[in-house]
C-alpha positions in Angstrom: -1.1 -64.1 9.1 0.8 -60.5 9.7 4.5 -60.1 11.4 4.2 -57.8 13.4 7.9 -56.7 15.2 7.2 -54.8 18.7 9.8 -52.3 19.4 9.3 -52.4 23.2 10.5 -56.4 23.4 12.6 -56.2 20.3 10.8 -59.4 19.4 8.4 -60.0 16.5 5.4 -62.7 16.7 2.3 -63.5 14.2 -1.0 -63.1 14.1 -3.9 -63.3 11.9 -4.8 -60.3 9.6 -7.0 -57.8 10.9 -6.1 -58.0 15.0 -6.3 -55.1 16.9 -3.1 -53.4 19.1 -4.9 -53.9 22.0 -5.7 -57.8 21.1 -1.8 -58.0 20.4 -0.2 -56.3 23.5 -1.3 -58.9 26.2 1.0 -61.2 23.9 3.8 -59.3 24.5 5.6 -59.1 28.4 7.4 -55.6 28.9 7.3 -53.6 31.8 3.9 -51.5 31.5 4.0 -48.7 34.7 1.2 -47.3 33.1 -1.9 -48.1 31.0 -0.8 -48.2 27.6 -2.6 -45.8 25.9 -2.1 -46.0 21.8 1.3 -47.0 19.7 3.6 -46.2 16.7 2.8 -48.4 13.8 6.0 -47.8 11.2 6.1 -44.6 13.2 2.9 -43.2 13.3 0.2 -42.7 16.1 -2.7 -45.3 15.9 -5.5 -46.1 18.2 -5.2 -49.1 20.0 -8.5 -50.1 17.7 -6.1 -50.0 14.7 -6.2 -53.3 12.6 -2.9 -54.5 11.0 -3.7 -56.3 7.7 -0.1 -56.3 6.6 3.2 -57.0 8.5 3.9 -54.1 10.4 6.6 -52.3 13.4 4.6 -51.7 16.4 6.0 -50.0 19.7 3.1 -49.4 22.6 3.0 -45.7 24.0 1.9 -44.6 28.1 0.9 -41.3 29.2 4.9 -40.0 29.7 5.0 -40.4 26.0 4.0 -37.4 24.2 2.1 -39.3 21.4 0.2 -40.6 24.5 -0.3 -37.2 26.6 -1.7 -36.3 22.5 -4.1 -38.9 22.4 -5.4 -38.7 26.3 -5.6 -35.1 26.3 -7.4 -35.2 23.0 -9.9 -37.6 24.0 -10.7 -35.9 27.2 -11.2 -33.2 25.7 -13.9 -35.1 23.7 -14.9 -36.3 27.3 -16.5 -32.5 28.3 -17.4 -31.7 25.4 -20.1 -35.0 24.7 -20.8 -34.1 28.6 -21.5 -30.7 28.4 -24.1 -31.5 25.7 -25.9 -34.2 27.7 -26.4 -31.7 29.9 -27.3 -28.4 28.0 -27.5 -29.9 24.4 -28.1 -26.6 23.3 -24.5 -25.4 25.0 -21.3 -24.2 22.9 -18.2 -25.8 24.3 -14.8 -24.0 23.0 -11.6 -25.5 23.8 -9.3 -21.6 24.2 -5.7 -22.8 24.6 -3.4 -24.9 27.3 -2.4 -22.7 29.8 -1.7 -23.8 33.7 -1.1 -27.2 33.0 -4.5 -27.8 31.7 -6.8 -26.4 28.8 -9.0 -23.0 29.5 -12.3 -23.4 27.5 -15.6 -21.4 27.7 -19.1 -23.1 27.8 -21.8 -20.9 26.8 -25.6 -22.2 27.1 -28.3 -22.0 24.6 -29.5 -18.9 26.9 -25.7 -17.1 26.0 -25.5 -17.2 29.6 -22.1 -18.7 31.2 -21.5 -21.9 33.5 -22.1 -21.9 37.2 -20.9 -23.6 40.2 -23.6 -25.8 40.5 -23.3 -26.2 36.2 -20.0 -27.1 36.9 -21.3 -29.7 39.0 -23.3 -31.4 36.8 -20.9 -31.5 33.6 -18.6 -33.2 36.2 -21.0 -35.5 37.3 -21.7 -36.3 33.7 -17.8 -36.9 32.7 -17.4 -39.0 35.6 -20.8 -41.3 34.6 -19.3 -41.8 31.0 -15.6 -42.8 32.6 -17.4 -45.1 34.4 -19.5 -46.7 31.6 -16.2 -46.9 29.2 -17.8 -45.7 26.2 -15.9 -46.8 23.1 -14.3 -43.8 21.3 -15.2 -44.8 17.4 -14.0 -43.5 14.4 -15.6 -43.4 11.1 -13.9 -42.3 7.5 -16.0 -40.7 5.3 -16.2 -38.5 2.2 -15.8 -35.1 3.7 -19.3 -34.1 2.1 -20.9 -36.2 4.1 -19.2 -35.0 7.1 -19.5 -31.5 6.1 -23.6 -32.3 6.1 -23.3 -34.1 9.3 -21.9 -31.1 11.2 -23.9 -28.9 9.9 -26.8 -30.4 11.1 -25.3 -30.3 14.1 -24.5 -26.7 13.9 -20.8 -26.7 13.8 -20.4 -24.0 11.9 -16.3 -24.3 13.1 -15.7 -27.5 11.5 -17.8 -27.0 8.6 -15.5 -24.2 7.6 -12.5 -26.0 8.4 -13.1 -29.3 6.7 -14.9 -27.3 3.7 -11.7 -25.4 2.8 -8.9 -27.9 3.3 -9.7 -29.9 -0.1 -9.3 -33.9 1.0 -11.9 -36.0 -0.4 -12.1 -38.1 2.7 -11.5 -37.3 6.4 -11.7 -39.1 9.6 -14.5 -38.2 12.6 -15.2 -39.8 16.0 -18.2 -40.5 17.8 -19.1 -41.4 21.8 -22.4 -42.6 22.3 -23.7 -41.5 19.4 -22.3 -37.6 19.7 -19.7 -37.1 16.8 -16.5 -35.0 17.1 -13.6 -34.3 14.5 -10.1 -34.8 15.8 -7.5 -34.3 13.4 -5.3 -37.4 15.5 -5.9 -41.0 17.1 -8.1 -40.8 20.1 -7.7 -44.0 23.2 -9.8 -46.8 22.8 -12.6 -46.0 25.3 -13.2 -43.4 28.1 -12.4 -45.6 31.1 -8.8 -44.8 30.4 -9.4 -41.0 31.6 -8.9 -41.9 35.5 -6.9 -38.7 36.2 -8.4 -35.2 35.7 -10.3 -32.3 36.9 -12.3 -29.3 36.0 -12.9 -26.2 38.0 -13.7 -22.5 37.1 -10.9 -20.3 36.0 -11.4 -16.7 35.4 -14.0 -16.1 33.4 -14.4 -19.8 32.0 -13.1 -23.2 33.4 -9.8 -25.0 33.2 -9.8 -28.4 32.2 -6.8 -30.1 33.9 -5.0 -32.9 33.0 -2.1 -35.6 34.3 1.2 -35.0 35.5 3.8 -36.0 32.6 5.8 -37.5 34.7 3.6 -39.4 37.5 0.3 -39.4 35.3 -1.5 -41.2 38.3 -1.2 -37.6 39.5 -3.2 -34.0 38.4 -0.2 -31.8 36.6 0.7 -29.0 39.4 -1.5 -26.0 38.9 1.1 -22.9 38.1 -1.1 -19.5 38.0 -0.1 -17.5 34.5 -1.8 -13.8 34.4 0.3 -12.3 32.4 -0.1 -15.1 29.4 -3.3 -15.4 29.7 -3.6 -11.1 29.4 -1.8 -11.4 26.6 -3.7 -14.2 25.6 -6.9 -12.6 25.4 -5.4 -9.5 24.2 -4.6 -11.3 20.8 -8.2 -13.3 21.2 -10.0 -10.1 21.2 -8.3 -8.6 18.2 -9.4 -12.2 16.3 -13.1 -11.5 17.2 -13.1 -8.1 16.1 -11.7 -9.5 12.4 -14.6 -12.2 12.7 -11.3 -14.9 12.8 -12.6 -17.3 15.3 -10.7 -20.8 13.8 -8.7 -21.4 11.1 -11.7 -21.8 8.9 -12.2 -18.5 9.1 -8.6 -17.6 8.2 -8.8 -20.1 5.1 -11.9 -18.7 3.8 -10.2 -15.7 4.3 -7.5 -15.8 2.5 -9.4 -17.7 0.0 -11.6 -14.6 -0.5 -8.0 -12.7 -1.5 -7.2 -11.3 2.1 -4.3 -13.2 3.2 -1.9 -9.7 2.4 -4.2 -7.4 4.2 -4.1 -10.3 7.4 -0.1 -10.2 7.4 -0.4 -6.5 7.4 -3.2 -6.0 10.2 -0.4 -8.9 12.0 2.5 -6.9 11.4 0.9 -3.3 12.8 0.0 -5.2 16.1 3.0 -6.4 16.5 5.2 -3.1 15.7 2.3 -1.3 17.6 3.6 -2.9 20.9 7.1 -2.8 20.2 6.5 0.9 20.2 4.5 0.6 23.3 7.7 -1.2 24.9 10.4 1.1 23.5 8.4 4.4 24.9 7.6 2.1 28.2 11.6 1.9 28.5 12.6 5.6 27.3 10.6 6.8 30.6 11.7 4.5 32.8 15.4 5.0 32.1 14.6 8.7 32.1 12.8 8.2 35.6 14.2 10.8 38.7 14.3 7.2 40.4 15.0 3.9 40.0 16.0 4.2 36.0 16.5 1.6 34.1 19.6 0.9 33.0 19.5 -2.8 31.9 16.9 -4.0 29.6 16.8 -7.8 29.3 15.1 -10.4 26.4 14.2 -14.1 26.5 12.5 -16.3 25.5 11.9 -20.2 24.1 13.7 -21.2 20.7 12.3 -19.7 17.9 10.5 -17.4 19.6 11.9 -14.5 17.6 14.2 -13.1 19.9 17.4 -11.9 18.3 14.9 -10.0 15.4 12.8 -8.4 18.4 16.0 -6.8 20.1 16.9 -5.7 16.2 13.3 -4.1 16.1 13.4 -2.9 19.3 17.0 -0.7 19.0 15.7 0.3 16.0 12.4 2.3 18.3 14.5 2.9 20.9 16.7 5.5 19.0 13.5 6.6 17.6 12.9 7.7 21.3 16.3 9.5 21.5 18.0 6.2 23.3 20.9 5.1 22.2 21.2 0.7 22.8 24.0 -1.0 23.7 23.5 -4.7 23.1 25.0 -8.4 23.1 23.8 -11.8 23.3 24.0 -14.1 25.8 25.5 -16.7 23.6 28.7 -14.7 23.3 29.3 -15.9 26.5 29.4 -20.1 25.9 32.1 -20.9 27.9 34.5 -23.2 24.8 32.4 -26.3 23.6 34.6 -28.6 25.8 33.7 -27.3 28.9 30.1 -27.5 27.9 28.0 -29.3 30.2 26.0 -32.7 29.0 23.2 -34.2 28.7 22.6 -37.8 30.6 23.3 -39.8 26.9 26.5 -38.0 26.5 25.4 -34.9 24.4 26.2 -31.7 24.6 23.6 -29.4 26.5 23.7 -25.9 25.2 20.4 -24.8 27.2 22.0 -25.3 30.1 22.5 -22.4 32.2 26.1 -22.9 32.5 27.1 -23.3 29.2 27.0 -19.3 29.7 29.7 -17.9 31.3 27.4 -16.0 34.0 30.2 -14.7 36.0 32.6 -13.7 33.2 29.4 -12.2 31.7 28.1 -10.2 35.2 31.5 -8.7 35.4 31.2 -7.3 32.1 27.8 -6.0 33.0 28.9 -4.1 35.9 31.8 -2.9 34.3 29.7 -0.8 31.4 27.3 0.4 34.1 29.9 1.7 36.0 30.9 3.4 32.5 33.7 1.3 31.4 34.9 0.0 27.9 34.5 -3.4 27.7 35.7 -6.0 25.0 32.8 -8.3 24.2 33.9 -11.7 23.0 32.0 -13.2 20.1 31.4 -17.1 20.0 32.6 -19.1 17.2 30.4 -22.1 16.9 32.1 -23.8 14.3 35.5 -24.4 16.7 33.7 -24.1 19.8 35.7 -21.3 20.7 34.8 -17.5 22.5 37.0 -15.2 20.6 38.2 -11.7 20.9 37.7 -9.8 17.5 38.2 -6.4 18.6 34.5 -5.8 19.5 34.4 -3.2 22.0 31.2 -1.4 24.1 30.3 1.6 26.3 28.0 2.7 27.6 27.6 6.6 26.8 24.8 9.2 28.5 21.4 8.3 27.4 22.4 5.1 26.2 20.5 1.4 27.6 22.1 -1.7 27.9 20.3 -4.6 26.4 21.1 -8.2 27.0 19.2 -11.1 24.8 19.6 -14.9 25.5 17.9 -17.6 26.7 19.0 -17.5 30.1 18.4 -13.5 30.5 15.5 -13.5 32.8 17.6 -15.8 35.3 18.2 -14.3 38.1 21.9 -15.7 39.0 22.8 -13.5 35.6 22.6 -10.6 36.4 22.3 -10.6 40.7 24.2 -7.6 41.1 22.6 -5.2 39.1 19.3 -4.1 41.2 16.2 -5.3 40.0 14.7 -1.9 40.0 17.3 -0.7 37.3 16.2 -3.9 35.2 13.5 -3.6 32.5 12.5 -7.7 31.8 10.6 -9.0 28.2 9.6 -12.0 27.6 9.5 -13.7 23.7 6.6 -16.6 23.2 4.2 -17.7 20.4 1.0 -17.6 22.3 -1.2 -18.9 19.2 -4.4 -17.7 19.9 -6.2 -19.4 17.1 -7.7 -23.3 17.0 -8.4 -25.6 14.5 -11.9 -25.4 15.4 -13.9 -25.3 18.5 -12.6 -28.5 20.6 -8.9 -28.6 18.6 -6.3 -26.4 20.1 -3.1 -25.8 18.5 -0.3 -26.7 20.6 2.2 -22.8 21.3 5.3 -25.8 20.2 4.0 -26.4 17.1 4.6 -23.3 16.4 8.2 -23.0 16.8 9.6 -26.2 16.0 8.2 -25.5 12.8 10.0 -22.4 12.4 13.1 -23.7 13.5 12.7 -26.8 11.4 12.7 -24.4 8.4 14.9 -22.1 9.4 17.4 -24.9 10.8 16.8 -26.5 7.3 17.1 -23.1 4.7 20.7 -22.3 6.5 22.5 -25.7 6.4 22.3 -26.2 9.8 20.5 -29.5 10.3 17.6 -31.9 8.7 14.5 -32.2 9.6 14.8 -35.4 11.2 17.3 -33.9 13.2 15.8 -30.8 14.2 12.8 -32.8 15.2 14.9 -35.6 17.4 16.5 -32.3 19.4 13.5 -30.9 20.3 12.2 -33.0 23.0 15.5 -31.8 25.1 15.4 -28.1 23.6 11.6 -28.4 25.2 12.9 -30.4 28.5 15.4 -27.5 28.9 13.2 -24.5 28.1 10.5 -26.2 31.2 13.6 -26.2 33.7 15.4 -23.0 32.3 13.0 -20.7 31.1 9.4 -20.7 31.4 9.8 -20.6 35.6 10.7 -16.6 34.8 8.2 -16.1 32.0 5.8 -14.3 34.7 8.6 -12.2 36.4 8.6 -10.0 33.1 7.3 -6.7 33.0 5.9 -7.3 29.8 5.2 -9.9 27.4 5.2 -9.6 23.8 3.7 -12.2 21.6 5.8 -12.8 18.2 2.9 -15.4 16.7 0.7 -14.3 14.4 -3.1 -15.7 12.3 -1.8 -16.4 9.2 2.2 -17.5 10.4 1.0 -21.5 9.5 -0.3 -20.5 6.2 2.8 -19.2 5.1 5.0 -21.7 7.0 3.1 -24.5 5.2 5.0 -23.3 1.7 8.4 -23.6 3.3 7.8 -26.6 5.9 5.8 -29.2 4.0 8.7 -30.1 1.6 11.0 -30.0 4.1 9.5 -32.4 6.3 8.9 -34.7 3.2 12.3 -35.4 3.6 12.3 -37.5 6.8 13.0 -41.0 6.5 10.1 -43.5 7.0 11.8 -45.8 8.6 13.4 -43.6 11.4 11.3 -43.0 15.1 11.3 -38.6 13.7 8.9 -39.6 11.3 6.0 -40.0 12.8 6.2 -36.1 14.1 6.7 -35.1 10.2 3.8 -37.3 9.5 1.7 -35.0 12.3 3.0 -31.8 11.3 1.8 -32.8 7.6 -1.3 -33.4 8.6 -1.6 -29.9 10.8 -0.2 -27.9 7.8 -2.9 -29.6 5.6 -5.9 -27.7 7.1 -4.5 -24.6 5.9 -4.7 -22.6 2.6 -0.9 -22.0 1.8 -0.5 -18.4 1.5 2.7 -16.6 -0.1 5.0 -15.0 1.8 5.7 -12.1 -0.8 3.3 -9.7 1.4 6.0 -10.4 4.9 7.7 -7.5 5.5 12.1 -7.6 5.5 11.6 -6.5 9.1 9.1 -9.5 9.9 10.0 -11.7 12.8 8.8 -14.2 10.4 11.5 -13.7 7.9 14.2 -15.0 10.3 13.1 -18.4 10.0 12.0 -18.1 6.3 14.7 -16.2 5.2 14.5 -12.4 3.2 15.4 -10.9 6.5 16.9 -7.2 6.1 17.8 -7.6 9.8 
């Protein structure tokens, strides 16, 4: 007999070795208000087909869970692709990026023509035939020879590269019905969980859409993203040209010796368009009309943003503009005044926590040509301070403004929008595992900020991992609703960024505790890093965006 201690009833009760989750949950009563979709054992994400032979902490996980939206997203995105290749088994399904609440793929046919309407139809048709069957989702561990052979029977070319160049001996793969699929986390017991989704065309592929976080009985609401997906696409054709489809590709790569000459390709695109920006801004503030006085910078956390504004100034006076520039966060009104969070915790991506009207008045006041003292925030008291710092605006000199909250509208109301010149800071990662594995754009930075957070004394692992759920809650409500109002948007991510960040995180996030809820995460981001080849950093430039989280920054 196991022990096995549920963390939803705070109860424990026995069964005999080798019982499933979903044989133990009938036994015990919580309130369920919907399905129950896969669990935490000892902290990390299982299948409900998960056997416990040893006593073990188990706490059940729905849809509002992100563990569960993981694990249902994952496995419907098994769902189109065993579909698809019912119904043109010759088809190549790839699984782009989530974008508009749901995931844009492309579906080519063996012909290299592209799906229809009426195609559309009938993959649909299909999905909802193997929903209603309930399939079982099964998973197999084998040596990863054999699944290398398997999948390149198959023709998956994608994951033969990936699983070829990550060195384990044995890794996990799923079938349904008999079609096989790798998936790098747990996938829901069968399909007739995927009640709620839909698939439709979306530019020039389909968008596969998925529940609402919050009400999963509901489709998430469909928010239309040009912009991201230009840039997007921008980055996905420069991967094509350098044959970099997945990250097999960018491990054989730099296995071949070319991880320095990557970096530096990375590095020349991104300074390419900082150029672009700084010359679109020298001639629209040196426009007859309308110029812009005001330029303003956002973006999520640890999106790069204080080192972009650096790199920015820095091509701005290359253009014969002189900037004038402070951050947002000099304006936190004092930490007691600091609005909170429901549990009692201080909310620092609020938009109040800035001092928008103190902050506006200053504004005006250097447009209209004043001197202004600037306060600086001291975030060891809690304090604003006055330490002398003062700003003007002189002829041919631009205002710049960088913060989280710098796109929001109520900052800056006064100023017209016509004299305003608005960028916006994400990491659009434009690579995937492989075919049908996306990498999630927050994986990204929470492992930059868990390194950088980390390297400068600022906090663990395990706490930068338990803040991010709120930073991400207040970046959904505070920042992403202006993300399209930008004029431009500039992408700070870059191929080989997890190659290099695996060096620096994966000690780090060895240091999480097993026994705390954080862990499971570190366990995940472990198991994402290990699909990489590590790759120095000695070939990142002092000026990289990079270095701000790795540290070596000359900026």
């Amino acid at each position: 007999m196991v022990k096995i201690y549920c963390v939803n009833t705070k109860t424990s009760k026995t069964f005999p070795e080798g019982t499933t989750l979903m044989e133990m949950l009938p036994e015990f009563d919580f309130e369920k208000p919907y399905p129950i979709l896969c669990a935490k054992v000892n902290n990390v994400s299982q299948g409900l087909k998960y056997r416990a032979f040893n006593s073990r902490q188990v706490e059940f996980l729905d849809y509002t869970s992100y563990v569960g939206r993981s694990v249902y997203c994952n496995s419907l995105c098994f769902l189109l692709c065993k579909a698809a290749k019912d119904v043109f088994p010759d088809c190549r399904v790839v699984l782009r990026r989530p974008i508009s609440k749901g995931y844009y793929c492309n579906i080519v046919k063996g012909d290299s023509t592209h799906i229809t309407e009426d195609d559309l139809g009938r993959i649909t048709a299909r999905m909802h035939e193997i929903v209603e069957a309930d399939m079982p989702f099964r998973r197999h561990e084998v040596r990863t020879e054999e699944a290398v052979e398997l999948f390149s029977s198959l023709g998956y070319e994608d994951k033969v590269k990936l699983l070829d160049t990550t060195g384990d001996v044995y890794v996990n793969y799923y079938t349904l019905d008999g079609t096989p699929d790798h998936y790098y986390e747990a996938l829901l017991a069968s399909t007739g969980y995927l009640k709620v989704w839909s698939l439709t065309m979306y530019r020039d592929g389909l968008l596969l859409r998925v529940p609402n976080r919050h009400k999963p009985e509901e489709l998430a609401p469909f928010f239309e993203q040009p912009k991201t997906f230009e840039v997007f696409s921008e980055n996905l054709k420069w991967n094509r040209i350098m044959g970099l489809d997945n990250v097999g590709d960018v491990n054989l790569a730099c296995q071949r010796g070319e991880a320095g000459d990557l970096i530096k390709i990375a590095e020349a695109l991104q300074e390419k368009k900082i150029v672009q920006i700084a010359e679109e801004i020298e001639r629209r503030v040196n426009a007859p009309e309308n110029p812009v006085k005001l330029v303003l910078i956002t973006g999520p956390s640890s999106s790069g943003k204080s080192t972009f504004c650096k790199r920015l100034s820095i091509q701005l006076k290359a253009c014969g503009i002189r900037p004038v520039s402070f951050s947002t966060d000099d304006y936190f009104v004092n930490r007691l005044d600091t609005p909170r969070l429901p549990n009692g915790e201080f909310d620092f991506d609020n938009f109040e926590t800035v001092d928008h009207r103190y902050l506006q008045s200053d504004v005006m006041k250097l447009l209209a040509g004043e001197t202004v003292d600037v306060p600086e925030y001291n975030f060891v008291t809690g304090l604003r301070e006055f330490n002398g710092r003062k700003l003007k605006l002189e002829p041919g000199s631009v205002l710049i403004i960088e913060g989280i909250h710098a796109l929001n509208p109520r900052l800056t109301d006064q100023v017209d929008d016509a004299s305003k010149y608005r960028i916006f800071i994400n990491t659009i990662t434009s690579i995937s595992l492989d075919d049908h594995n996306c990498i999630p754009t927050s994986d990204n930075r929470l492992l930059r900020r868990i390194v950088r957070d980390f390297n400068k004394g600022a906090f663990t692992a395990r706490e930068s991992i338990m803040h991010w759920p709120n930073v991400r809650r207040s970046e959904v409500q505070w920042i992403y609703p202006y993300q399209e109002n930008a004029d431009v948007l500039f992408n700070s991510a870059y191929l080989v960024e997890f190659a290099v960040l695996r060096a620096h995180a994966e000690r780090i996030l060895m240091t999480v505790p097993k026994n705390c809820p954080e862990y499971g995460e570190a366990h995940r981001l472990k198991k994402f890093l290990s699909y990489f080849t590590p790759v120095s950093d000695k070939d990142v430039p002092a000026t990289s965006l990079l270095r701000s989280f790795i540290g070596g920054s000359s900026l």
